[in-house]
C-alpha positions as CSV (number, residue, x, y, z in Angstrom):
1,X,13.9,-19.1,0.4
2,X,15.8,-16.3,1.9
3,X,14.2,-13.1,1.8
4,X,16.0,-9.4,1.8
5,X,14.5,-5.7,2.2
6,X,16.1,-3.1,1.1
7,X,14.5,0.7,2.1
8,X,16.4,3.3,0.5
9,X,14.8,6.7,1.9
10,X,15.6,9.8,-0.4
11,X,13.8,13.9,-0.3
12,X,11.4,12.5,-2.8
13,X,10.2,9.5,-0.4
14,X,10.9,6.1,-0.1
15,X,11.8,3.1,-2.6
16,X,11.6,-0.6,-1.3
17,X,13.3,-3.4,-2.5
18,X,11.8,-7.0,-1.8
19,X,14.7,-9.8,-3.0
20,X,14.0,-13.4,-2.9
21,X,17.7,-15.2,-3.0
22,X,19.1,-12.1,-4.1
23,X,16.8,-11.4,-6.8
24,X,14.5,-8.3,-7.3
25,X,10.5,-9.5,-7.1
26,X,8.7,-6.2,-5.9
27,X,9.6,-2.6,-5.9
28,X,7.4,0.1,-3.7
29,X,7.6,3.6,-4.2
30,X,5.8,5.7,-1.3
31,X,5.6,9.3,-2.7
32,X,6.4,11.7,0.1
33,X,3.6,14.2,-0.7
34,X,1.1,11.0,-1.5
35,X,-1.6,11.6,1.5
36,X,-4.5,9.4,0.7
37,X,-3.2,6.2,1.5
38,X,-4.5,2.6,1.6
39,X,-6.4,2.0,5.0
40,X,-6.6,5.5,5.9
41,X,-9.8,6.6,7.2
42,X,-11.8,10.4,6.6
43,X,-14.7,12.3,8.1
44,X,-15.7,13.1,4.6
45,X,-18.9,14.9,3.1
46,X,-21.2,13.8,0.1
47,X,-20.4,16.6,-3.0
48,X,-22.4,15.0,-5.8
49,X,-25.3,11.8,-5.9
50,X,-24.8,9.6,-9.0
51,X,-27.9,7.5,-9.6
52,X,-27.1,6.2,-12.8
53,X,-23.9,4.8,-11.6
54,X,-25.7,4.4,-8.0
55,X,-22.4,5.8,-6.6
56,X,-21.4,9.2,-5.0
57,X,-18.6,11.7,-5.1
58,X,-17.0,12.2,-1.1
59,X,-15.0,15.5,-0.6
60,X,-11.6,13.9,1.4
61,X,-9.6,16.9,1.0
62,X,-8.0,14.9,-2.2
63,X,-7.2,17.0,-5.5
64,X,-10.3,14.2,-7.0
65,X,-13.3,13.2,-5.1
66,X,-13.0,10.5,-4.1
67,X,-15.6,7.5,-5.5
68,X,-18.1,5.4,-3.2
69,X,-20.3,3.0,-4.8
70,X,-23.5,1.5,-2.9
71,X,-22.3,-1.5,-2.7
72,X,-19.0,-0.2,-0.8
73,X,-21.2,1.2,1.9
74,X,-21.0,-2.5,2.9
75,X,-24.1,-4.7,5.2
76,X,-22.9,-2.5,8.1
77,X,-23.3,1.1,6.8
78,X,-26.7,1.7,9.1
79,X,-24.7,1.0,12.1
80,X,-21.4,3.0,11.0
81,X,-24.4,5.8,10.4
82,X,-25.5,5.9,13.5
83,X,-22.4,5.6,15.4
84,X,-21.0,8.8,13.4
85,X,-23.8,10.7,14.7
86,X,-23.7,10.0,18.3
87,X,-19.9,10.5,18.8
88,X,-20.4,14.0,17.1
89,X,-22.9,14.9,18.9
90,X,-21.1,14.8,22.3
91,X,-22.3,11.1,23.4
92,X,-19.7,8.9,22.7
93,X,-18.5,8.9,26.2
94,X,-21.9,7.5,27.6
95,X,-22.6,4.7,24.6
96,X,-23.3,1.5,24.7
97,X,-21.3,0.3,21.6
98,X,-22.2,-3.7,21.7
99,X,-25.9,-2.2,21.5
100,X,-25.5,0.1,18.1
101,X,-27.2,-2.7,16.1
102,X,-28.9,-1.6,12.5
103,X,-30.7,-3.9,10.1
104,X,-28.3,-5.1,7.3
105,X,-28.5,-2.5,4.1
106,X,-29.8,-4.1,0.7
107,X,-27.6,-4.8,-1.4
108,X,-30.0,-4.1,-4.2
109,X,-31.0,-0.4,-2.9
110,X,-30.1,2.8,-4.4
111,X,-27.4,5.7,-3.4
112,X,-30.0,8.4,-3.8
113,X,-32.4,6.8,-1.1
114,X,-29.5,6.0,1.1
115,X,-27.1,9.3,1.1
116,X,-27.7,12.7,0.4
117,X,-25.3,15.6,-0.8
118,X,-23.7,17.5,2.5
119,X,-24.1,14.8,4.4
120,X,-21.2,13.9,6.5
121,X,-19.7,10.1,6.3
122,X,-16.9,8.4,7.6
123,X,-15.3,6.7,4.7
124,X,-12.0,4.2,4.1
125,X,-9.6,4.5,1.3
126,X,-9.7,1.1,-0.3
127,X,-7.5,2.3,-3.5
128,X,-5.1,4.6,-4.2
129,X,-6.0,8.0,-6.8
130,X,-5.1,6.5,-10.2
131,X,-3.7,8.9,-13.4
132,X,-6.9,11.2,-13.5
133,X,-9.6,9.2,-10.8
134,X,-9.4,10.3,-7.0
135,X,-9.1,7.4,-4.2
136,X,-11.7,4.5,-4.4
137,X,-13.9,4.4,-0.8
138,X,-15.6,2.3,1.3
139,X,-17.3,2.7,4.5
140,X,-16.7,-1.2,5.6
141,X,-14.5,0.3,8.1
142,X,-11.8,-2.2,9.2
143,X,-8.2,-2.1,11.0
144,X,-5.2,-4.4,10.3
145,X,-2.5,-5.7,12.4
146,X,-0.2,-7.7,12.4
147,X,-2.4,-11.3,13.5
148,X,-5.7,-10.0,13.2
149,X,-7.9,-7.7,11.2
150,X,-11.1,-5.5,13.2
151,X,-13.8,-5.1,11.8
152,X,-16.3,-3.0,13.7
153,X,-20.3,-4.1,13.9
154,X,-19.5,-7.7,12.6
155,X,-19.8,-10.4,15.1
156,X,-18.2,-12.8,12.4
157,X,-14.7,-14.5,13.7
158,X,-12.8,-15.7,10.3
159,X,-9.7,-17.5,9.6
160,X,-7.4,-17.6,6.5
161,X,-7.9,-20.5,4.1
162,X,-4.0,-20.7,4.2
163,X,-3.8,-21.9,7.6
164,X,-4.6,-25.8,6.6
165,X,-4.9,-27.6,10.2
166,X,-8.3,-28.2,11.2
167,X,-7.2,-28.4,14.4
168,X,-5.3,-24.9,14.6
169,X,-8.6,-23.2,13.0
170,X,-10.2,-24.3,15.5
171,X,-7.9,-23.2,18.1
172,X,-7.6,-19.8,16.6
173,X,-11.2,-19.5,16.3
174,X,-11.8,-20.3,19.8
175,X,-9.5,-18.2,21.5
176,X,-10.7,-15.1,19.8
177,X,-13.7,-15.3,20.4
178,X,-13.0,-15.6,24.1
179,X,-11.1,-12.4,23.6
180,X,-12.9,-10.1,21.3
181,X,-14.9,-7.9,22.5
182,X,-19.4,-8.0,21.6
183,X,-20.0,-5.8,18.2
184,X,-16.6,-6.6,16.7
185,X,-16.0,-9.1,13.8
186,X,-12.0,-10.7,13.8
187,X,-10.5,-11.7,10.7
188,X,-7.4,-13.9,11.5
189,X,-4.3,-13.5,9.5
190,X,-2.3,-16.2,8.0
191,X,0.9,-15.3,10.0
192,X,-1.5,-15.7,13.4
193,X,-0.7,-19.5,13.4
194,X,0.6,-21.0,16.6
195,X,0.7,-17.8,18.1
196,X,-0.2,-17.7,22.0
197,X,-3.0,-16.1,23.5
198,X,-1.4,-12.8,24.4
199,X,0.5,-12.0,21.5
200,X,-3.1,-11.9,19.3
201,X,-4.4,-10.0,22.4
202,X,-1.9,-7.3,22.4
203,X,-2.7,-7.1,18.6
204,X,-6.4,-7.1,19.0
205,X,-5.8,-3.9,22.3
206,X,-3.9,-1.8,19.5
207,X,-6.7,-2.4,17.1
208,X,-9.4,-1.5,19.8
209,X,-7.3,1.5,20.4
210,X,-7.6,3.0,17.1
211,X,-10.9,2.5,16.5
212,X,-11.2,4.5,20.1
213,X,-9.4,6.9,18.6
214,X,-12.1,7.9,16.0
215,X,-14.9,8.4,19.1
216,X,-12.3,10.8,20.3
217,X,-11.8,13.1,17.7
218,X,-14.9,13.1,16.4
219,X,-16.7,15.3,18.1
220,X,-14.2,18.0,17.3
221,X,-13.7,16.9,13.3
222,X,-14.9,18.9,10.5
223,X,-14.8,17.1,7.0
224,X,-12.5,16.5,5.5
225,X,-10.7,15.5,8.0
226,X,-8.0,12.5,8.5
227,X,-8.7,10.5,11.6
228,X,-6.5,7.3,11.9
229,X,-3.6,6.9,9.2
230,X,-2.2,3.8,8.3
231,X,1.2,2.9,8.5
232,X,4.0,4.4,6.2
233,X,4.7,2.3,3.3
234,X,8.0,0.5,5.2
235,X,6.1,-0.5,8.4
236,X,3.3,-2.3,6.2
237,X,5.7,-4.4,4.0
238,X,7.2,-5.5,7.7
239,X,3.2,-6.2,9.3
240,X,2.6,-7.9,6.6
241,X,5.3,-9.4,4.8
242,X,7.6,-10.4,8.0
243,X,8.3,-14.4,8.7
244,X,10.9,-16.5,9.7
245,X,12.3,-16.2,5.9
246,X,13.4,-12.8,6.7
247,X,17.1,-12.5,6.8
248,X,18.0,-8.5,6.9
249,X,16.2,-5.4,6.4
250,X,18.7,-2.8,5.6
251,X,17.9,1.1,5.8
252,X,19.7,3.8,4.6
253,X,17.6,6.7,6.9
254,X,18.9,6.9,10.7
255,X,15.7,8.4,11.6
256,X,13.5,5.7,10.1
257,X,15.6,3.2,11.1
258,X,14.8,3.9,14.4
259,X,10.9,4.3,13.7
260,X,11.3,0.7,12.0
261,X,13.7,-0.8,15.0
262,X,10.6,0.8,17.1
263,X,7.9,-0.8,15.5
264,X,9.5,-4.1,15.2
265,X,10.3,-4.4,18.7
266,X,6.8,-3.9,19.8
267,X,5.3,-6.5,16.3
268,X,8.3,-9.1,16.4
269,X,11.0,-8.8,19.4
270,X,12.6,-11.9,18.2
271,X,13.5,-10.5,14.7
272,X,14.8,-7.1,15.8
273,X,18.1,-7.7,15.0
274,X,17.7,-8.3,11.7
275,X,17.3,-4.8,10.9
276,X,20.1,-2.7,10.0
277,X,21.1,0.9,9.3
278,X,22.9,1.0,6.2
279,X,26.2,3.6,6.8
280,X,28.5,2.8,3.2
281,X,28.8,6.0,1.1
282,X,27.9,3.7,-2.1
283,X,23.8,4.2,-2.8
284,X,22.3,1.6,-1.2
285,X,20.1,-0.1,-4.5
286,X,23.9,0.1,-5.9
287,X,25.7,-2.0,-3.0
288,X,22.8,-4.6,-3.2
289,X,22.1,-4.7,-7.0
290,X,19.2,-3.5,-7.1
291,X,19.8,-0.6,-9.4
292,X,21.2,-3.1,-11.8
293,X,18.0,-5.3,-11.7
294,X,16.1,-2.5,-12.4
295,X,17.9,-0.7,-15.4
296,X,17.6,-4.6,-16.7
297,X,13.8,-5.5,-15.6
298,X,11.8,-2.4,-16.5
299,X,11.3,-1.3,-20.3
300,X,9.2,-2.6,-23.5
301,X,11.4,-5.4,-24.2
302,X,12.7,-7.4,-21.0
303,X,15.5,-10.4,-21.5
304,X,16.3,-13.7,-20.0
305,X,19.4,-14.8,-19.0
306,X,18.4,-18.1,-22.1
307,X,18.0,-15.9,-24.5
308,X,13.9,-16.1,-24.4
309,X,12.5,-12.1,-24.2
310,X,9.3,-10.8,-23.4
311,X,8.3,-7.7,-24.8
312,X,5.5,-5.6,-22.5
313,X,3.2,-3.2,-23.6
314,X,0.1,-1.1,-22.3
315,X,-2.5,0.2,-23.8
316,X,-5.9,2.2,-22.5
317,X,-8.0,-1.1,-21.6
318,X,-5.1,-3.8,-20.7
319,X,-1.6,-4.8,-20.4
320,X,-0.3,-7.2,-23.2
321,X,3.2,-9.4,-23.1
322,X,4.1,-11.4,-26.0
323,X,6.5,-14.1,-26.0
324,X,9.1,-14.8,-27.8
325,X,11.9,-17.7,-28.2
326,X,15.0,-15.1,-29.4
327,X,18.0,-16.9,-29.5
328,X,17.5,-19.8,-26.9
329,X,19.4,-22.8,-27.9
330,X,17.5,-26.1,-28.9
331,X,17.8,-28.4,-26.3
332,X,16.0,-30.6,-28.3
333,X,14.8,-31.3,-32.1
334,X,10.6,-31.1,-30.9
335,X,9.2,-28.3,-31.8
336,X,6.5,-28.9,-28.9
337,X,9.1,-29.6,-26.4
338,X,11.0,-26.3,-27.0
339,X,7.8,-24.2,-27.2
340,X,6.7,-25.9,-23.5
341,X,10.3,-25.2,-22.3
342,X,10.1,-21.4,-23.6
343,X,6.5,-20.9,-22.2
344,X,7.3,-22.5,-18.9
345,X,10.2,-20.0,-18.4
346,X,8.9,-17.2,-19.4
347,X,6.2,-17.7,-17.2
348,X,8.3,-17.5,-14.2
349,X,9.7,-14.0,-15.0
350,X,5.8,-13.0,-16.1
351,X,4.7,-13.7,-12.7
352,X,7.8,-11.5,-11.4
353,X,7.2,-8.7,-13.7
354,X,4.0,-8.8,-12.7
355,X,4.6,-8.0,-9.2
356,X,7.8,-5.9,-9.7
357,X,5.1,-3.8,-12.4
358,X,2.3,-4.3,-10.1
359,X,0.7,-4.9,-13.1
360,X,-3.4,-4.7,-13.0
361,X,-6.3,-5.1,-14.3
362,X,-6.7,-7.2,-17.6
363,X,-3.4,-8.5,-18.7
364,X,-3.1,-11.3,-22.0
365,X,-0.1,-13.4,-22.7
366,X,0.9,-14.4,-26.2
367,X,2.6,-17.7,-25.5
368,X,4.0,-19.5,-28.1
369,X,2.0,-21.9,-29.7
370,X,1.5,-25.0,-27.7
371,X,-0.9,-27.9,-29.7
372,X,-1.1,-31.0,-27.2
373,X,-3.7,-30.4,-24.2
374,X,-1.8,-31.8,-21.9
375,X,1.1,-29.0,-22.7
376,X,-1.6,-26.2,-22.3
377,X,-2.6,-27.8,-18.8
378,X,1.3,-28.1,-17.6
379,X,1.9,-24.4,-18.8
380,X,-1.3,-23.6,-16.7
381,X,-0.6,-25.4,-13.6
382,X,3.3,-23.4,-14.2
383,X,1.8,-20.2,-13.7
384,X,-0.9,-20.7,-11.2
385,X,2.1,-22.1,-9.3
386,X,4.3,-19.1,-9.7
387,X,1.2,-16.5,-9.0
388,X,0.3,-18.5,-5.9
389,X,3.7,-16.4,-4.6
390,X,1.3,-13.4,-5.2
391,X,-0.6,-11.4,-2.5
392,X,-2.6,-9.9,-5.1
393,X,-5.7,-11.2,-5.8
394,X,-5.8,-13.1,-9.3
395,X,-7.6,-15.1,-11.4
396,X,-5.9,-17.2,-14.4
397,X,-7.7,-18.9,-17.3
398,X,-7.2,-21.2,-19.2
399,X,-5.0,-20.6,-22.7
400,X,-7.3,-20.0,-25.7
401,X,-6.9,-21.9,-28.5
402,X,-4.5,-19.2,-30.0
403,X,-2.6,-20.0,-26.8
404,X,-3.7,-16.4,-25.2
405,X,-4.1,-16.8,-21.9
406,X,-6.1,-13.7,-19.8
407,X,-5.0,-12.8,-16.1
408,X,-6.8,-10.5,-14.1
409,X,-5.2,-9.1,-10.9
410,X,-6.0,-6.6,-8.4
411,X,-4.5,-3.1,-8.5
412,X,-4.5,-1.1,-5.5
413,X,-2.1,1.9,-5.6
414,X,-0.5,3.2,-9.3
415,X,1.5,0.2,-11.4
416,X,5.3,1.4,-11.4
417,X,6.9,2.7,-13.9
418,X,11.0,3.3,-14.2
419,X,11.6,4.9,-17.6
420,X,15.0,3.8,-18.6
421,X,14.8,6.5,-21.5
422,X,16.0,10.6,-21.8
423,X,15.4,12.9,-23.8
424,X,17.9,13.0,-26.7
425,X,20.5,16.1,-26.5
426,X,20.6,16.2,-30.6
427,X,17.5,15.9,-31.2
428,X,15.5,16.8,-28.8
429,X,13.0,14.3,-29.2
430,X,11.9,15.3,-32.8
431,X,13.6,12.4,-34.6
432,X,15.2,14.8,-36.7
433,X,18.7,15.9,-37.0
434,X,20.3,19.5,-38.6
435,X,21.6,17.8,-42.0
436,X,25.3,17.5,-42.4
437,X,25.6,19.7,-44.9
438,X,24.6,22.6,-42.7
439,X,26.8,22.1,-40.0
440,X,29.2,22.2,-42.6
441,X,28.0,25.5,-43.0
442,X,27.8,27.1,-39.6
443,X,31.6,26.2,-39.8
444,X,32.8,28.0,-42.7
445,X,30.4,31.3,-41.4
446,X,32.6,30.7,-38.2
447,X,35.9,30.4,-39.7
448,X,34.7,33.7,-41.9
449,X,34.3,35.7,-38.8
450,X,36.9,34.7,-37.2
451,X,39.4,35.2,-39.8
452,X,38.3,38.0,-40.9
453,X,37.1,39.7,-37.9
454,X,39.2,38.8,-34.8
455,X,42.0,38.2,-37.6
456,X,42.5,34.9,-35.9
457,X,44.8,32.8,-38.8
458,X,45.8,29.8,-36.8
459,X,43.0,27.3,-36.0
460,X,42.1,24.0,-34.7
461,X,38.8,22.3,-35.4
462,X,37.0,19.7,-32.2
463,X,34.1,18.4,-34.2
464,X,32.8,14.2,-34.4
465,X,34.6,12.2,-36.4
466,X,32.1,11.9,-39.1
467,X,32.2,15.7,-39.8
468,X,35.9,15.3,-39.2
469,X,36.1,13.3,-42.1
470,X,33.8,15.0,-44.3
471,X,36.1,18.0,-44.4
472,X,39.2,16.5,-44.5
473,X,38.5,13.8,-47.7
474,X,40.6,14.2,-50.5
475,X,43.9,14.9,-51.1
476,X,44.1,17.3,-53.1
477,X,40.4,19.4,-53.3
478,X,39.5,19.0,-49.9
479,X,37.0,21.5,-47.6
480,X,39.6,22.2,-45.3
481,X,42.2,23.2,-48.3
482,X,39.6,25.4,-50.1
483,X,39.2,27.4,-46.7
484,X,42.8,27.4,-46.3
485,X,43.1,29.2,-49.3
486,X,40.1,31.2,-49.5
487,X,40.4,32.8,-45.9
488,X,44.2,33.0,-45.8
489,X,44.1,30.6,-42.2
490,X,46.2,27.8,-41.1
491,X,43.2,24.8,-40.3
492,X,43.7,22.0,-37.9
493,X,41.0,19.6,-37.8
494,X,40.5,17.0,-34.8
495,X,38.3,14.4,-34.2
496,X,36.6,13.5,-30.6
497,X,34.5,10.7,-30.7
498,X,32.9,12.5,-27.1
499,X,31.0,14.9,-29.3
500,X,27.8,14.8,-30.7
501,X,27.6,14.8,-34.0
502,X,26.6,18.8,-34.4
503,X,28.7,20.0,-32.0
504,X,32.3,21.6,-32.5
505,X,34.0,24.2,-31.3
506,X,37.2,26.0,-32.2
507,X,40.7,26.4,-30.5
508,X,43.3,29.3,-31.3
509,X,47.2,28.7,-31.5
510,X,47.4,28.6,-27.5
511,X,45.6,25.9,-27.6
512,X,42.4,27.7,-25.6
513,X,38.9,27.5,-26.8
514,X,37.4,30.1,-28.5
515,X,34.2,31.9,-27.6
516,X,32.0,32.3,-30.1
């Protein structure tokens, strides 16, 4: 699969484009004035104790608070304590850090007994502010790179279940943990396998280095304050989202093109020159098609190429996308058959919807009614298959036996949103429109004035074809012959299918418009 990023940097911030064989699966939006982002971490302060949820509001310098709940404080929280307290106190310089060990926290304890309001606490953003809710936080304070994820006062070395070989688990496991340092857990990324020994260990020194960082400033912080920010949204896609499947990364920014050449040289030498700085005067989504795949992928109702269309709606509690057959062509005379068909393909563009949406939280599919089991399971095992192409974490179950089937999938940062629709010029939105009859109207009081007034007694009428005709219709008692006659004036009337329907305007014997 050949895999394309497109980065198109405008005054507003920047939109990223992910295309797999030339086709749009994920958009990105990262909003220029958006500070609270994923992995960034805060000295922040305790505003308000909420026992019955057993959660807390933290000050972060967001327009929200933002929300910690006791079990975000996470096993470590005794030890994160305590290590906040000696660096601001002046003695991070002489500490031991393999010997801060705390007893585990209960995960059955209470928020009140654990935290109290003005306290000060370093926290993580683990979620993006949502609509009217500030950023989720955690204080399971971890650091990802591009191999390997830190996770301070965790001794646990981890690898990810998608590396299969036994035998390169083991080898990974191994030779971190003849690496990493006492008091430090190591998570090991998928895109770590068959990597060499110093390529994980210059990823594991630029962790080390930012959690260094935070012992630095701390003495000198006041909450809120930001002390380690993550990446912008570009060099995050790259860390995480770079293999061998790559093919071009095109930018359209010379001065992030040179952050992004930077950062890859120093993450993936080898790939460096598949980056390029994008220098055509034609918008860059436009020169790629992306622009075109999104006027055609966003929007209630959303077509297939076979004629199958899925329409997409949201409501307050969960997303809901009915399917529907449309004008698909019978490949063959079973009803089943066709249904299985239709279901199978729509549930290759759900699972891209879903990601180009970033759809979360409780989503429900009406398929179309399938009534052998072993269709159900084949429709099932389709859309597991085409989810498994999703970072997000998921869970699928099972269709219903109204053929409903209920997704769930994780939602970090706002879903996107590209409204294909303005507001109308005519009506401005009310659904209403002046009647015919009193444009008709406006004319004649305008044709009064000006005949009479500025003694104007040649005149040509612009107005929509539809008025056009309503004036001129009959030969012999028409509107335009009655104002002839009554006002003593010489009337042209000209159609322009350009106008709206309301408007006109008027034009004297020069052939110039006039002012009214």
């Amino acid at each position: 699969m050949n895999k394309d990023l497109i980065i198109d940097a405008g005054k507003t911030g920047v939109e990223i484009a992910l295309l797999e064989d030339k086709r749009l699966v994920e958009l990105h939006k990262g909003n220029s004035e958006s500070t609270h982002l994923v992995g960034d971490i805060y000295l922040g302060q305790v505003k308000k104790i909420l026992p019955g949820l057993n959660a807390a509001f933290i000050d972060v310098g967001s327009k929200k608070d933002g929300f910690l709940h006791y079990l975000d404080l996470g096993l470590y929280y005794k030890a994160l304590e305590k290590f906040t307290k000696i660096c601001m106190s002046g003695g991070g310089d002489s500490m031991d850090f393999a010997k801060i060990k705390e007893p585990k926290l209960e995960k059955s304890g209470k928020i009140g007994e654990t935290l109290k309001q003005g306290q000060v606490i370093l926290v993580q953003v683990s979620k993006e502010a949502i609509s009217t809710k500030g950023p989720r936080l955690c204080t399971e304070i971890s650091f990802a790179g591009r191999y390997l994820v830190l996770v301070p006062f965790s001794e646990k070395v981890s690898v990810s279940q998608k590396i299969k070989s036994a035998e390169e688990r083991n080898r990974l496991r191994k030779l971190i943990k003849s690496i990493k340092p006492d008091n430090f857990g190591i998570i090991i990324r998928t895109i770590a396998e068959g990597k060499s020994v110093a390529e994980l260990d210059a990823d594991l020194k630029d962790l080390l280095s930012k959690w260094e960082s935070i012992k630095k400033k701390l003495p000198k912080a006041l909450p809120p304050t930001k002390l380690v920010s993550e990446l912008d949204k570009s060099s995050v896609i790259l860390r995480d989202m770079l293999t061998e499947e790559f093919n071009n990364v095109y930018v359209n920014d010379a001065d992030l093109y040179e952050e992004l050449k930077g950062y890859m040289s120093s993450i993936c030498p080898e790939k460096e020159d598949i980056l390029h700085h994008y220098k055509m005067q034609t918008p860059i989504f436009e020169q790629f098609g992306v622009a075109s795949q999104i006027r055609n992928s966003f929007g209630k109702v959303v077509t297939i190429r076979s004629g199958i269309y899925l329409i997409i709606e949201q409501t307050e509690a969960m997303h809901v996308i009915d399917v529907n057959s449309g004008h698909r062509s019978k490949l063959s005379q079973d009803q089943e058959e066709n249904a299985l068909m239709v279901n199978c393909e729509a549930a290759v563009e759900i699972a891209r919807q879903m990601r180009l949406r970033d759809l979360g939280g409780i989503i429900v599919i009406d398929f179309i009614d399938l009534n052998v089991a072993a269709n159900r399971k084949l429709l099932l095992n389709k859309m597991e298959e085409e989810m498994s192409k999703d970072k997000a974490k998921h869970t699928i179950l099972p269709l219903s036996k109204f053929c409903l089937m209920q997704i769930t999938r994780q939602r970090v940062r706002p879903a996107i949103n590209v409204d294909l629709s303005e507001l109308c010029p005519v009506c401005k939105g009310t659904g209403k429109i002046q009647s015919s009859m009193a444009v008709i109207g406006e004319i004649e009081n305008d044709i009064r004035y000006l005949s009479q007034e500025q003694n104007e007694k040649c005149l040509e009428l612009m107005a929509h074809p539809f008025v056009c005709s309503h004036i001129t219709k009959g030969l012999f008692n028409s509107q335009r012959k009655k104002w002839n006659k009554q006002y003593g004036i010489k009337l042209k009337v000209s159609s322009s299918p350009n106008m709206g329907i309301l408007e006109y305007n008027f034009l004297n014997s020069d052939g110039e418009e006039i002012k009214l």
